[in-house]
C-alpha positions in Angstrom: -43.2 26.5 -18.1 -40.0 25.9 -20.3 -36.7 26.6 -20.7 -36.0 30.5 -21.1 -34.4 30.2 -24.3 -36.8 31.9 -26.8 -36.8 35.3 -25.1 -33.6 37.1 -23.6 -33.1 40.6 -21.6 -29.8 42.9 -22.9 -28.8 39.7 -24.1 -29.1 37.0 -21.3 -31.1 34.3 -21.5 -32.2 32.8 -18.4 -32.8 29.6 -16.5 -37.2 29.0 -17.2 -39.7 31.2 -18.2 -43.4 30.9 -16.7 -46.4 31.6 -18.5 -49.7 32.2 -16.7 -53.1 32.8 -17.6 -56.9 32.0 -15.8 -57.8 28.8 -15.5 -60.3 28.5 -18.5 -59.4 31.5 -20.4 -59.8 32.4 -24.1 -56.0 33.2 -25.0 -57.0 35.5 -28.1 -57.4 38.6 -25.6 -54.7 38.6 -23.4 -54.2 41.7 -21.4 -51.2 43.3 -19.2 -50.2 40.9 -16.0 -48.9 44.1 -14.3 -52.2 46.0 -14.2 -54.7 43.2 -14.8 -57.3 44.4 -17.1 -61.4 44.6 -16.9 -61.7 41.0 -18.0 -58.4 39.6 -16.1 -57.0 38.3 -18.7 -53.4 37.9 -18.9 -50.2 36.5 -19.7 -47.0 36.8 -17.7 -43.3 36.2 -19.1 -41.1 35.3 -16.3 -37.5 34.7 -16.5 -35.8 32.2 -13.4 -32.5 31.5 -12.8 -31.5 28.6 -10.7 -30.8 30.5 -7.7 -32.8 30.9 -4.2 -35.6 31.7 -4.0 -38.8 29.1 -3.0 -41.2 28.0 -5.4 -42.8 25.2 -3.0 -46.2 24.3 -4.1 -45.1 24.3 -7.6 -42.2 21.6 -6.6 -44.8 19.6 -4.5 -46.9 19.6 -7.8 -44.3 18.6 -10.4 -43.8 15.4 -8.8 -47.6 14.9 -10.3 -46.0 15.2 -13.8 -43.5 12.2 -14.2 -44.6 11.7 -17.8 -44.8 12.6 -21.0 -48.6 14.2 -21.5 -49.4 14.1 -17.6 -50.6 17.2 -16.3 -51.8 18.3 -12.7 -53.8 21.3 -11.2 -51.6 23.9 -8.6 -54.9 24.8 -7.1 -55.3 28.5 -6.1 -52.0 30.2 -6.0 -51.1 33.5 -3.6 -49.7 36.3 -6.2 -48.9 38.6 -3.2 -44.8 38.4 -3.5 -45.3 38.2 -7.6 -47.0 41.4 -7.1 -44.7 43.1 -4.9 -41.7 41.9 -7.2 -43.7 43.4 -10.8 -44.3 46.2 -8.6 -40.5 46.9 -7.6 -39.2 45.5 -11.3 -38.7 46.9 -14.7 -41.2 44.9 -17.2 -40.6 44.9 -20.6 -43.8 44.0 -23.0 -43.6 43.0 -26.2 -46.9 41.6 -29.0 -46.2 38.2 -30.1 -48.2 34.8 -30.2 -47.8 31.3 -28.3 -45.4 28.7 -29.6 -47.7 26.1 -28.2 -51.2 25.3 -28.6 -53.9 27.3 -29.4 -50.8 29.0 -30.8 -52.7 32.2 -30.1 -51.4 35.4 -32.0 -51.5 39.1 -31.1 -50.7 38.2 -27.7 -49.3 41.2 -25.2 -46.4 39.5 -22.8 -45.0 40.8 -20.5 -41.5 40.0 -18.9 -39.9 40.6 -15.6 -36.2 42.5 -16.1 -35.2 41.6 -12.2 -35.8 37.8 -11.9 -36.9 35.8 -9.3 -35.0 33.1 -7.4 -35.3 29.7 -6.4 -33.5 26.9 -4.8 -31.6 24.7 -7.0 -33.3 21.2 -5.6 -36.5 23.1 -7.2 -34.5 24.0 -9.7 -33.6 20.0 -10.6 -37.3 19.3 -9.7 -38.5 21.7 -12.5 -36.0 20.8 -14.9 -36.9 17.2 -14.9 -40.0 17.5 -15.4 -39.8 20.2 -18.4 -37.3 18.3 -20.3 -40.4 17.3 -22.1 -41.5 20.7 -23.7 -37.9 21.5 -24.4 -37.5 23.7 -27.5 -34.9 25.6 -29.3 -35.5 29.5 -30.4 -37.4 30.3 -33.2 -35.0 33.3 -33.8 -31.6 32.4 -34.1 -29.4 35.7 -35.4 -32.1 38.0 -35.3 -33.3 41.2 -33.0 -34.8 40.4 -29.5 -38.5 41.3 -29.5 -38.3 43.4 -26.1 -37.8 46.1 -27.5 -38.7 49.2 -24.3 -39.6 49.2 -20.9 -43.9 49.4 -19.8 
């Protein structure tokens, strides 16, 4: 998770952005989130402004991650409402690679046009904790990759 400042939709930039992926998961083949391939690989791109919307277990586990270079497992995590919400969104898709490590390249991302909300003491909860991985984007003054809808 990290600020949503590399990737923007008709121009906005929003609150966080989520990447997920399998637990134990070679990132060089990453398939479409929306319709998971044969291997069930994927990556999402998922914008969230601080609004309402709850993101409890992942607030319950951020309090895990105090530190710099901490980390903590969510456990098994119900995608039902994600699904519903990919299924009733835009999602724009675009081939790029990971910023962070295994910096991966030729990875398809996908990213949610309607965003989910959450409620702002989750929102303070997250923020705290990713002030850590805060980055600037890579692509000041030029074109936004997302570039069509799926």
């Amino acid at each position: 998770m990290e600020p949503g400042k590399e990737v923007t939709v008709d121009g906005s930039s929003l609150t966080f952005q989520l990447y997920s992926y399998p637990h134990g998961v070679e990132l060089e083949n990453i398939g479409d989130t929306v319709q998971a391939n044969v291997n069930g690989h994927h990556l999402l791109g998922e914008h969230y402004p601080a609004e309402v919307h709850s993101c409890r277990k992942l607030r319950l586990t951020v309090k895990e991650v105090s530190r710099p270079g901490q980390s903590a497992f969510t456990g098994p995590l119900n995608h039902a409402d994600l699904q519903y919400h990919l299924s009733q969104s835009d999602v724009y898709q675009y081939s790029g690679s990971l910023t962070t490590p295994p910096c991966s390249e030729n990875v398809v991302v996908g990213v949610v046009a309607r965003p989910l909300y959450f409620h702002p003491r989750e929102y303070r909860a997250l923020k705290d904790t990713i002030k850590f991985n805060s980055r600037y984007t890579d692509r000041p003054g030029r074109p936004n990759l997302l570039s069509g809808k799926i």
